[in-house]
C-alpha positions as CSV (number, residue, x, y, z in Angstrom):
1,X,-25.2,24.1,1.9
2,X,-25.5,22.3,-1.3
3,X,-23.1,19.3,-1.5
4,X,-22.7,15.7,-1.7
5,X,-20.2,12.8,-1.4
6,X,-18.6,11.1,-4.2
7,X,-16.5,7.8,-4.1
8,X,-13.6,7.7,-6.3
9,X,-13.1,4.6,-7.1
10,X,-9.5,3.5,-6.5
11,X,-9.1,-0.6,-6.1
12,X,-6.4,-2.3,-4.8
13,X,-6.1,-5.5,-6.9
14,X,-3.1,-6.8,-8.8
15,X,-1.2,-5.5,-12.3
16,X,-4.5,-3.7,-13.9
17,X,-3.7,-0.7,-15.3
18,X,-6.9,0.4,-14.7
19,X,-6.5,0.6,-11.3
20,X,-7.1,3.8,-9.7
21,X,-9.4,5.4,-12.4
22,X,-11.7,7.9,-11.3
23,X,-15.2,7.2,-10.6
24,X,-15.9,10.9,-12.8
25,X,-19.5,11.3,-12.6
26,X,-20.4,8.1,-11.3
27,X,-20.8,7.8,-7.5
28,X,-23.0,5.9,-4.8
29,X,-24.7,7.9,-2.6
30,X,-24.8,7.5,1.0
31,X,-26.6,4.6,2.0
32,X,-25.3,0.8,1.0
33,X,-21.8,0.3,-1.3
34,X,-21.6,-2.7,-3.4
35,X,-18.2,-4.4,-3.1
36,X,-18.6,-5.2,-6.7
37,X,-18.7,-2.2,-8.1
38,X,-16.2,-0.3,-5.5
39,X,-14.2,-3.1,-4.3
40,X,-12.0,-0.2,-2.0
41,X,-15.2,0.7,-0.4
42,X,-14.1,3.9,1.5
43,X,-10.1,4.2,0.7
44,X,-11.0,7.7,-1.2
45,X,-14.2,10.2,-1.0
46,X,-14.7,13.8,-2.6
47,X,-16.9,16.3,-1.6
48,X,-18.4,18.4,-4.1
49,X,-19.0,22.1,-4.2
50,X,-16.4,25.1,-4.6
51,X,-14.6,24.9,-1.4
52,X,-11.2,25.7,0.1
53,X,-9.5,24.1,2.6
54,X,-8.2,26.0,5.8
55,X,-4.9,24.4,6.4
56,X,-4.6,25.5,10.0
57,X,-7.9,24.1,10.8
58,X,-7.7,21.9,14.4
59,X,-9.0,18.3,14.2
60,X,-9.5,15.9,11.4
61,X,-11.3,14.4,8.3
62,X,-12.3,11.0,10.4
63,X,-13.2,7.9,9.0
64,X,-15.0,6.0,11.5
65,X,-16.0,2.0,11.2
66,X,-19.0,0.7,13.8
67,X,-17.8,4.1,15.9
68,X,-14.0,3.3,15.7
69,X,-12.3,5.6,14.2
70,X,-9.9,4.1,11.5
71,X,-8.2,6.9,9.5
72,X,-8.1,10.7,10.5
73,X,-6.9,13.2,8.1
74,X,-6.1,16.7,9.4
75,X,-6.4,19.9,6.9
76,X,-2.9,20.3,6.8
77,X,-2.3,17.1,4.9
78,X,-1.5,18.2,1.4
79,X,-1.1,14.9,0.6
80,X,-4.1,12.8,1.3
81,X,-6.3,16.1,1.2
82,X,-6.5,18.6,-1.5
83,X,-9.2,20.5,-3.7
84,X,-9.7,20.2,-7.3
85,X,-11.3,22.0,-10.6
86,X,-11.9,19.0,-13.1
87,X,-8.9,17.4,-13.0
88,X,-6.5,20.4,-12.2
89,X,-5.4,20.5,-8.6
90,X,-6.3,23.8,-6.7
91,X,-6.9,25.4,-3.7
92,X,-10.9,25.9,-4.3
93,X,-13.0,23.5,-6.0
94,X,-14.0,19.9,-5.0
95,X,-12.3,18.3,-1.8
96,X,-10.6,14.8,-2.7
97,X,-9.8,12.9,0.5
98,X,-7.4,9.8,0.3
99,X,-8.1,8.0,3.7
100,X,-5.9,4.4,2.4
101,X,-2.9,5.2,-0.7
102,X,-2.2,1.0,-0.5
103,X,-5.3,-0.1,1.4
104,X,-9.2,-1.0,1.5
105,X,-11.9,-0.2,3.6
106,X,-13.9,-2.4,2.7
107,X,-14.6,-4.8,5.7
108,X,-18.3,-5.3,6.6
109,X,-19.9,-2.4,9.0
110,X,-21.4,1.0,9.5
111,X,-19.0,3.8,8.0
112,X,-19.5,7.1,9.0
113,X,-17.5,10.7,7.5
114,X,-17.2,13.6,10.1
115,X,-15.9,17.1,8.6
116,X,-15.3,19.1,11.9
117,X,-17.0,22.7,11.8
118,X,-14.8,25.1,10.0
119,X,-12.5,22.6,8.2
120,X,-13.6,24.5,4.7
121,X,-14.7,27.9,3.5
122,X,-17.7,27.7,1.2
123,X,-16.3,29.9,-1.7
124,X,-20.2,30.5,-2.9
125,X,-20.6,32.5,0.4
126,X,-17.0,33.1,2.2
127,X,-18.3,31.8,5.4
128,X,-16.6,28.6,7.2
129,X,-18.7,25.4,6.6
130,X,-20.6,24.1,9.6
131,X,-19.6,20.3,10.9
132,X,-20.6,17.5,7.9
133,X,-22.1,14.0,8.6
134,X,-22.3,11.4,5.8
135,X,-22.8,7.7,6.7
136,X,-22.8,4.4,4.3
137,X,-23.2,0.4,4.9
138,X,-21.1,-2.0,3.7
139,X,-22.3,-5.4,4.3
140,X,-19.6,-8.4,3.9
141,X,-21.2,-9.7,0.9
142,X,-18.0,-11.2,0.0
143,X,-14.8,-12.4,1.6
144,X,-11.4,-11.6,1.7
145,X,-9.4,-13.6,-0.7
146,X,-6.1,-14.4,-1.5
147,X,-4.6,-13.7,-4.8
148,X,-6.7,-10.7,-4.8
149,X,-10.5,-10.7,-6.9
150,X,-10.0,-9.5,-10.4
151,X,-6.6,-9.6,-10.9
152,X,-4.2,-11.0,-13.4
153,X,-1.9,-13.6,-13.1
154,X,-0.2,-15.7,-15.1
155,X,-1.3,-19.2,-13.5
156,X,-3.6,-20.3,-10.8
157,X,-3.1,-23.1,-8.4
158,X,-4.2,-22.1,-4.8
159,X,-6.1,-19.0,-2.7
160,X,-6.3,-18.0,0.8
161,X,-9.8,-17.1,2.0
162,X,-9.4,-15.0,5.6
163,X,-11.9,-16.7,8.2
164,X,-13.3,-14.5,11.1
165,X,-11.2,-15.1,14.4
166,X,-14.0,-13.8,16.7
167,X,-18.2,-14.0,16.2
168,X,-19.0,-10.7,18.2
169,X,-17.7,-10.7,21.0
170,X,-17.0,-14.4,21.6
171,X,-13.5,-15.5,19.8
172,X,-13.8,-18.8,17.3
173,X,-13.4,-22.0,18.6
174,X,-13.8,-24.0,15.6
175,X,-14.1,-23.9,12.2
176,X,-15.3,-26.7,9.7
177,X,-15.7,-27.1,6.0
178,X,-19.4,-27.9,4.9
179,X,-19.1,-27.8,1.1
180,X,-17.3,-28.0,-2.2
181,X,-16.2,-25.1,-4.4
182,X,-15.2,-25.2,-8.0
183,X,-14.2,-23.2,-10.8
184,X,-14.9,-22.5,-14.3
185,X,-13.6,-20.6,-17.7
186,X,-15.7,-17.6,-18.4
187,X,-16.1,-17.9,-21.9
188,X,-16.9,-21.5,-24.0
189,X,-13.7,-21.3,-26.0
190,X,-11.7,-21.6,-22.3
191,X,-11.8,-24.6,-21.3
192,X,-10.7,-26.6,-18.1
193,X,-9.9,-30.1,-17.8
194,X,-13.5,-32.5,-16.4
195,X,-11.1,-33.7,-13.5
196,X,-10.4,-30.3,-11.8
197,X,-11.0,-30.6,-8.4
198,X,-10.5,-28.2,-5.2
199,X,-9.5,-29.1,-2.2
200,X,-9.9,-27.3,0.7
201,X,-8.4,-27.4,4.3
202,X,-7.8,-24.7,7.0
203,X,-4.8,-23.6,8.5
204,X,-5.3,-21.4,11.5
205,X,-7.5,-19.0,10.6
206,X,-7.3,-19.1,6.6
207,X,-9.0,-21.5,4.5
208,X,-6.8,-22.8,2.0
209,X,-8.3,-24.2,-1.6
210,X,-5.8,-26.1,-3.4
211,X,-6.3,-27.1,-7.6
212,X,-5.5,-30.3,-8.8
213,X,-3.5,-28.7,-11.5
214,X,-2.6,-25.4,-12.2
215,X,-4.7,-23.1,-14.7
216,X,-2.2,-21.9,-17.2
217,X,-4.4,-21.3,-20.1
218,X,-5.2,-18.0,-20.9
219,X,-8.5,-16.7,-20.3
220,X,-11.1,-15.3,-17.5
221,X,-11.9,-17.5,-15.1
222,X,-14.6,-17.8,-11.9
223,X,-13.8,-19.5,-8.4
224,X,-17.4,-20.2,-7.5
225,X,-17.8,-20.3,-3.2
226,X,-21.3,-22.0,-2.2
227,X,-22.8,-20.3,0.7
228,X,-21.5,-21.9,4.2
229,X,-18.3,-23.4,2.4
230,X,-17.0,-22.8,6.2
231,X,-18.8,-23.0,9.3
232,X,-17.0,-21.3,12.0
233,X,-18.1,-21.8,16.0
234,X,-17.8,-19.4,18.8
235,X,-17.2,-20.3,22.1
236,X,-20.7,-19.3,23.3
237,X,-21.6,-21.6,20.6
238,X,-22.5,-18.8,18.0
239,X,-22.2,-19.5,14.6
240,X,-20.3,-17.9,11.2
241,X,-21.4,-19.2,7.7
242,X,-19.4,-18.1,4.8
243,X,-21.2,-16.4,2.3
244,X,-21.7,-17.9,-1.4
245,X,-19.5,-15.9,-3.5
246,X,-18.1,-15.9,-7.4
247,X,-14.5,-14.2,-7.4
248,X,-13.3,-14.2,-11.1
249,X,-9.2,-13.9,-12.2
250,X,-7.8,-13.6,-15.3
251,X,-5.3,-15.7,-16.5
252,X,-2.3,-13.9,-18.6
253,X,-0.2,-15.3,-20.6
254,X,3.5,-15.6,-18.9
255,X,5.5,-12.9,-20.6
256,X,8.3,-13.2,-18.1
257,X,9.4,-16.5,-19.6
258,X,13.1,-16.4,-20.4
259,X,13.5,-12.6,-18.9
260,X,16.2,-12.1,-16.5
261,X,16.8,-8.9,-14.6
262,X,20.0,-7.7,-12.9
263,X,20.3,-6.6,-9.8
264,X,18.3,-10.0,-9.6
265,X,15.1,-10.3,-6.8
266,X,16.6,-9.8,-3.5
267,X,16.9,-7.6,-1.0
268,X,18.8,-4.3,-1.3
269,X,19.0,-0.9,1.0
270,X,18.4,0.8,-2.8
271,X,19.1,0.5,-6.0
272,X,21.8,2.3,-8.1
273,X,22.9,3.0,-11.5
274,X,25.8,0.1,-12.4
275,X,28.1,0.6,-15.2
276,X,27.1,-2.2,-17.8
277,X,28.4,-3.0,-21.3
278,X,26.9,-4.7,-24.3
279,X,28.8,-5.2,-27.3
280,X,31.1,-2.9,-26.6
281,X,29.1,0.0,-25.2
282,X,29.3,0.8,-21.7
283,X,26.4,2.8,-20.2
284,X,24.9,3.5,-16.8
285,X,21.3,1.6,-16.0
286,X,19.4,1.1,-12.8
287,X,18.1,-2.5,-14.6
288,X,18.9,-4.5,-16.9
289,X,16.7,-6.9,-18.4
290,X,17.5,-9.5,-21.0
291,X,15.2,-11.5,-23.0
292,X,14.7,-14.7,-24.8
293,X,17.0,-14.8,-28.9
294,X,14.0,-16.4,-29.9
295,X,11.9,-13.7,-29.4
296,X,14.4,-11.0,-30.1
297,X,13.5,-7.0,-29.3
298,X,12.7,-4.8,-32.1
299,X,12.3,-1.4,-30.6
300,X,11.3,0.1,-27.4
301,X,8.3,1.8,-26.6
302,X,7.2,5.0,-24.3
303,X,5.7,3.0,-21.5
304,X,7.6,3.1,-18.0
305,X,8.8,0.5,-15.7
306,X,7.8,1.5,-12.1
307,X,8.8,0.4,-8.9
308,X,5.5,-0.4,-6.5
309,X,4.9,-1.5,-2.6
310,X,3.3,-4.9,-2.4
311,X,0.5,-5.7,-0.3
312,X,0.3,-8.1,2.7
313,X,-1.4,-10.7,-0.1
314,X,0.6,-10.1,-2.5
315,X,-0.9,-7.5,-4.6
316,X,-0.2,-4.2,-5.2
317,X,-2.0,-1.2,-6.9
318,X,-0.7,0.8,-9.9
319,X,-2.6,3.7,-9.5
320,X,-0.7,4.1,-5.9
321,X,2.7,6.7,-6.2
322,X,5.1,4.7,-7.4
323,X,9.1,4.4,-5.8
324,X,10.8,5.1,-9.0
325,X,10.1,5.2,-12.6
326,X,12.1,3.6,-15.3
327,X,12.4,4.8,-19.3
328,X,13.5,1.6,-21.4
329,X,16.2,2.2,-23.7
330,X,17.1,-0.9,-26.5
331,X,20.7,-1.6,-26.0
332,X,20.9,-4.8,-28.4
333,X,18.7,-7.3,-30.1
334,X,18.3,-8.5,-26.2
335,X,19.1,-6.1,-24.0
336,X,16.9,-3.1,-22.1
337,X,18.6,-0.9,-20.2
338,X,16.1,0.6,-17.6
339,X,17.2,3.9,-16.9
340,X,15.4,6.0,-13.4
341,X,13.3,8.9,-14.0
342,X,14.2,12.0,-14.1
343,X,17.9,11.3,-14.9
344,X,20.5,7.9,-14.8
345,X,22.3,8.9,-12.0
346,X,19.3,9.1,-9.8
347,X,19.6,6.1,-6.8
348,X,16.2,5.0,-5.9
349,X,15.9,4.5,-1.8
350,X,12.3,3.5,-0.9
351,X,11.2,3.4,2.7
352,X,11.9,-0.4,3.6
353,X,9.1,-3.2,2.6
354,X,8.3,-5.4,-0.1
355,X,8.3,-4.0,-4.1
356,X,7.4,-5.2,-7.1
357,X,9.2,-3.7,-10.2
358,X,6.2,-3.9,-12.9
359,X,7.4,-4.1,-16.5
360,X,3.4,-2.8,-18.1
361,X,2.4,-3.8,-21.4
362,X,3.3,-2.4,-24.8
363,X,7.0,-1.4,-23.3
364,X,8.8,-2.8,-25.8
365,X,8.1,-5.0,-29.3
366,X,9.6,-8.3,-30.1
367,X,9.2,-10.4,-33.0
368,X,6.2,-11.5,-31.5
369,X,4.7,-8.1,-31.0
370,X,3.7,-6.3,-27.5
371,X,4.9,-7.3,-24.3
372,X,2.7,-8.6,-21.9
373,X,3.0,-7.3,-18.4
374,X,5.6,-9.0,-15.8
375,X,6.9,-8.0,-12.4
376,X,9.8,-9.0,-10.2
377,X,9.8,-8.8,-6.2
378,X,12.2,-7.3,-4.5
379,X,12.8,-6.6,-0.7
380,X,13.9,-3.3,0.6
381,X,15.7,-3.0,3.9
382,X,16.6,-0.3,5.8
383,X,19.3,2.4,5.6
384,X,21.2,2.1,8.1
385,X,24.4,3.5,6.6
386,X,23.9,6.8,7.5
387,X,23.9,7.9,11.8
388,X,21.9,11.4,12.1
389,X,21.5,13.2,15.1
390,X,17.0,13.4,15.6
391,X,15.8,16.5,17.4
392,X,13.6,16.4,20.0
393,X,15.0,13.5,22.3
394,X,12.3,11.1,22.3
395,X,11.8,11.8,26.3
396,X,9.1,13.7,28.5
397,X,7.4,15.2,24.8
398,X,3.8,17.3,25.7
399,X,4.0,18.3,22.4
400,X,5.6,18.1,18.8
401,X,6.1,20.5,16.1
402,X,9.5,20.5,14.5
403,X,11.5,17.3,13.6
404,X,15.1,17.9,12.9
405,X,17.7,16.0,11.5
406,X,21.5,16.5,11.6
407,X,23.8,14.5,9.9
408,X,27.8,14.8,9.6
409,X,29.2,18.2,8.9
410,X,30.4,16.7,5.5
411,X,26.8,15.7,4.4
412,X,24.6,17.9,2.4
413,X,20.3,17.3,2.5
414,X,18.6,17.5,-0.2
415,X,14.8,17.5,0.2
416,X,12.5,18.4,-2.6
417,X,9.6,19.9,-1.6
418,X,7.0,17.8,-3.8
419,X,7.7,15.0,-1.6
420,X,7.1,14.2,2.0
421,X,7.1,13.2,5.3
422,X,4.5,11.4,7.6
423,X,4.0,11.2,10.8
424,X,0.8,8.9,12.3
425,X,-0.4,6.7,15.1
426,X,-1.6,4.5,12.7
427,X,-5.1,6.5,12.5
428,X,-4.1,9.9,12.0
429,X,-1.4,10.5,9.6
430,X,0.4,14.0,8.9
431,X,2.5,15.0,6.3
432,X,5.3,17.4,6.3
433,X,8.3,19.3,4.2
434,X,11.6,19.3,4.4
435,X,13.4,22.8,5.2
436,X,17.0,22.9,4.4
437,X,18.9,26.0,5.5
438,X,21.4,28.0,3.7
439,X,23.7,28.2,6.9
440,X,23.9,24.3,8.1
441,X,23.5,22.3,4.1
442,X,24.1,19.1,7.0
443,X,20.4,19.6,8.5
444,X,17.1,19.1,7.7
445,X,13.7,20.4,9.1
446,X,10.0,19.2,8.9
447,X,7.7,20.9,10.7
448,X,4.0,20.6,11.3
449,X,1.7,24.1,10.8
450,X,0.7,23.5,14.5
451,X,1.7,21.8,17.5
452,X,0.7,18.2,17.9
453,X,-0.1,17.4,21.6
454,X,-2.3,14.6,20.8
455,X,-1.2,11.7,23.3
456,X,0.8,8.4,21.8
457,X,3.3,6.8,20.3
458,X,3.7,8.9,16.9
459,X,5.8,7.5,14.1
460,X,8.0,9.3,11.6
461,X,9.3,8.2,8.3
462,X,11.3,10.2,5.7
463,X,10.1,10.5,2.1
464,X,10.6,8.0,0.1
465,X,11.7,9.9,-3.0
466,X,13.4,13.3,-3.3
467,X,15.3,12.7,0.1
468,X,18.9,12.4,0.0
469,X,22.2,13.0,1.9
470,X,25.4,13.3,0.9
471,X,24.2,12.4,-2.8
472,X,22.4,9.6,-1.6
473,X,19.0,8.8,-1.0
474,X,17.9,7.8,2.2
475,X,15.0,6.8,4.3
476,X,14.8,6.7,8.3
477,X,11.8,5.8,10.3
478,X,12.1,7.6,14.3
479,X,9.3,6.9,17.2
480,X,8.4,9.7,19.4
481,X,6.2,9.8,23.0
482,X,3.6,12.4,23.6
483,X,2.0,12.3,26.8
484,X,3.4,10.2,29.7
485,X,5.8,7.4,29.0
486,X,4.8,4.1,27.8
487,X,6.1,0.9,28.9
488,X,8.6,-0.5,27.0
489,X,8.5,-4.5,25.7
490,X,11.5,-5.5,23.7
491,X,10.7,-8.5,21.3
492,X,12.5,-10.6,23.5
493,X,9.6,-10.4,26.0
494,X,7.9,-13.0,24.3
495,X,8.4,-16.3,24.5
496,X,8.3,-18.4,21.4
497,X,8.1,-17.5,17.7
498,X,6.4,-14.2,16.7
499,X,5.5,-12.4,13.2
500,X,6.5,-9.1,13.8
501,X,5.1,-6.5,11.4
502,X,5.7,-2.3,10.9
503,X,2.8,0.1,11.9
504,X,2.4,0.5,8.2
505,X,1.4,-3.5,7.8
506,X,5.3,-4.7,6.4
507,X,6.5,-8.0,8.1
508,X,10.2,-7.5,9.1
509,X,10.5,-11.1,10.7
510,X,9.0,-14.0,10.1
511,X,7.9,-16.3,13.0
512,X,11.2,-15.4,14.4
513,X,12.3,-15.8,17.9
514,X,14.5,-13.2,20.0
515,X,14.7,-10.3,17.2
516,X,16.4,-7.6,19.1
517,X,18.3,-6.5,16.3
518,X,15.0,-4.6,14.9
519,X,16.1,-1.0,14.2
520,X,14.5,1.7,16.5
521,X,10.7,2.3,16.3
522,X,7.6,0.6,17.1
523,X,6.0,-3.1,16.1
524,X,2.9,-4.6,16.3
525,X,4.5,-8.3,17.1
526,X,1.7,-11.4,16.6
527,X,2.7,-14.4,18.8
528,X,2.5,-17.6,16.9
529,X,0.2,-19.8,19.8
530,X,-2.4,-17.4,19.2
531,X,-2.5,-15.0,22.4
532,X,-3.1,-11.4,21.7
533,X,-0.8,-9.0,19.8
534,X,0.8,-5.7,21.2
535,X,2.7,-3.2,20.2
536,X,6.1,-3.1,21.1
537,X,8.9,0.1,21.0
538,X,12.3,-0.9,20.3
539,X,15.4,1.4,21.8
């Protein structure tokens, strides 16, 4: 069979809104990635030929790194799996797999791609394709920074560079710092001040490279690493160098000055249109944002506002599916009211983490011209306003198919079927439906095509979008236990201060100590003196 792998290249860096662009006709074979061309690595492949995808196909789509498998995608995942003419979504054409929507894979090792035997029907032929291999190298050429390589930002002042806590199989004793960085403006006409200096310290296992002054000025600019910056020791007395690396930012010009937004950054369960007035207009607005009478608005443009998940550093991807989307309408010479997508009484309920609410360029003009792009933060917590009834009872499962969830009598579901469900392990990750009935409006059903008797602790989170109950959006996040029990740790187990963080990579508490009042589900909870993390399911 006649076919070959294709990355699409889908990055994960900060607020450019290039992110995500396809990789059309441009791919690296299998064999060695560079970083600097793919920075994602492996987050998406496609397979080309004319295929289709048999839905009730067993196994998965595996991602494997150094023989561990990382991600696992099974056919019926209409989500993360999918075949496509050009750019029109079908059911025959070339196979798209999405192995990470707000991630990398992109550490250093041997990748390997495993189709299972039968997974697609070659359309050429009508027979089922036999089992697919296809294996790359990514070798850590680079490091993993923090703000994020080749993002924008509207000053610089200090980054994060992640050291390795183990050197094989031997965990890191010490680290030291062997060498001076420095950085420097891309172009002539940028120009940085002759006593910049850097310094550099490490804090636990991060390497932390502070500037004398902030970089303000805009322009491109290049944090240059010499190699073995940081020497790191193993206990068997093996030894780490970090490699020489150039990471370049760009620095954009602070468009956010003298913007304020109601609701302000903060944390909320969702956000809802509020009744605002200006002079003497009252309308209904998710956000409102006000900006500088110097600079005073002049019309407003097509471009959206969207709401996006953050990553752990910070960034976040605008290429991923956004929360909500926002149309701009000018209410004065200083007012936008942002007003949700499709219509302004829809409430935007994302699944609880950390957002960012990215205002893109050319949204609106001022005096000035062009906005530049800006974003506010925003913490989502969650929904716990709403008691529901979760069928089957998290006890003695050997298998799971159906999900169901019953709210009051007086509470009607509404789950569109564009949106969905998951359910993973935190490898393998489903995605379901919702299936309201006629009879009981109060109840909701998502079911998988076949029974799932894989063993483990499988979380289950509602959509993020298109779910709501009694007019209301809402999200919910439910554990359930295949195979035999588990033992069960409650936080409070450990002794001392903890990060505790969401399977999907969210901190919920911060070096906090004795945080019982978690909702229901399962944690991955990181000590703070350093012994080894577990995860822990919360009753």
């Amino acid at each position: 069979m006649n076919s070959f792998l294709r990355l699409a290249a889908v990055t994960a860096a900060a607020v450019s809104p290039a992110l995500g662009a396809w990789a059309y006709g441009v791919a690296p074979t299998e064999g060695q990635i560079n970083l600097e061309d793919c920075p994602a690595g492996l987050s998406s492949i496609e397979i080309m030929g004319d295929f289709s995808i048999n839905r009730l196909a067993p196994g998965y789509i595996t991602l494997s790194r150094d023989g561990e498998a990382i991600r696992q995608i099974p056919a019926s995942n209409i989500q993360y799996l999918y075949t496509f003419s050009g750019f029109d979504r079908t059911e025959t054409g070339d196979v798209h797999v999405t192995f990470f929507m707000n991630g990398s894979a992109n550490t250093g090792g041997q990748y390997t791609v495993t189709v299972p035997e039968g997974f697609f029907t070659d359309m050429s032929t009508g027979q089922a394709t036999g089992a697919m291999e296809f294996n790359w190298t990514i070798s850590q050429s680079s490091i993993t920074i923090s703000p994020a390589r080749n993002g924008s930002y509207t000053s610089l002042s200090q980054f994060r560079i992640t050291l390795p806590e183990m050197i094989g199989s031997e965990p890191v004793e010490s680290y030291r710092i062997s060498g001076t960085p420095n950085i420097e403006s891309l172009f002539e006409d940028e120009t940085l001040g002759s006593d910049m200096t850097i310094t550099t310290v490490i804090e636990g296992n991060e390497a932390v490279l502070t500037l004398s002054e902030p970089i303000t000025t805009p322009g491109t600019y290049v944090l240059n690493l010499p190699a073995s910056l940081i020497r790191a020791t193993g206990s068997n007395g093996a030894s780490w160098n970090s490699p020489a690396d150039q990471v370049t930012y760009r620095v954009i010009p602070n468009s956010k000055e003298g913007i304020t937004i109601l609701p302000a950054p903060g944390e909320y369960e969702e956000f809802a249109p509020t009744k605002y007035e200006v002079d003497g207009e009252e309308f209904n607005a998710t956000f409102l944002l006000e900006v500088s009478e110097t600079t005073p608005i002049t019309s407003a443009l097509r471009a959206k506002a969207r709401l996006y998940p953050m990553n752990e550093d910070g960034s976040f991807d605008t290429s991923a599916t956004p929360a909500g989307s926002f149309t701009a309408i000018k209410k004065s010479s200083t007012y936008l009211a942002l007003v949700a997508v499709p219509d302004e009484t829809q409430i935007i309920s994302p699944a609880a983490g950390r957002y960012v609410l990215y205002i893109p360029n050319d949204m609106y003009h001022t005096s000035e011209g062009r906005n530049g792009s800006y974003w506010f933060e925003y913490t989502v917590l969650p929904n716990t306003s709403l008691p529901c009834t979760v069928t089957p009872e998290n006890e003695g499962l050997t298998a799971l198919q159906d999900i169901t969830l019953t709210f009051a009598p007086d509470m009607e579901v509404v789950c569109q079927n564009s949106d969905y469900a998951t359910l993973t392990n935190g490898v393998a990750i489903y995605t379901l439906t919702g299936k309201v009935s006629e009879e009981r409006p109060n109840e909701v059903v998502f079911s998988l095509p076949l029974p799932l008797e894989e063993k483990g602790i499988w979380t289950f989170t509602t959509p993020a979008t298109g779910f709501s109950v009694g007019g209301r959006a809402y999200s919910t996040k439910h554990s359930f236990v295949i195979g035999d029990p588990v033992s069960v740790e409650t936080i409070n187990a450990f002794n001392g201060l903890c990060d505790v963080y969401t399977l999907d990579g969210v901190r919920v508490a911060v070096k906090a100590e004795g945080t019982s009042s978690l909702p229901k589900g399962l944690y991955v909870v990181v000590p703070a003196d350093g012994s080894a993390a577990r995860k822990v399911l919360v009753k």
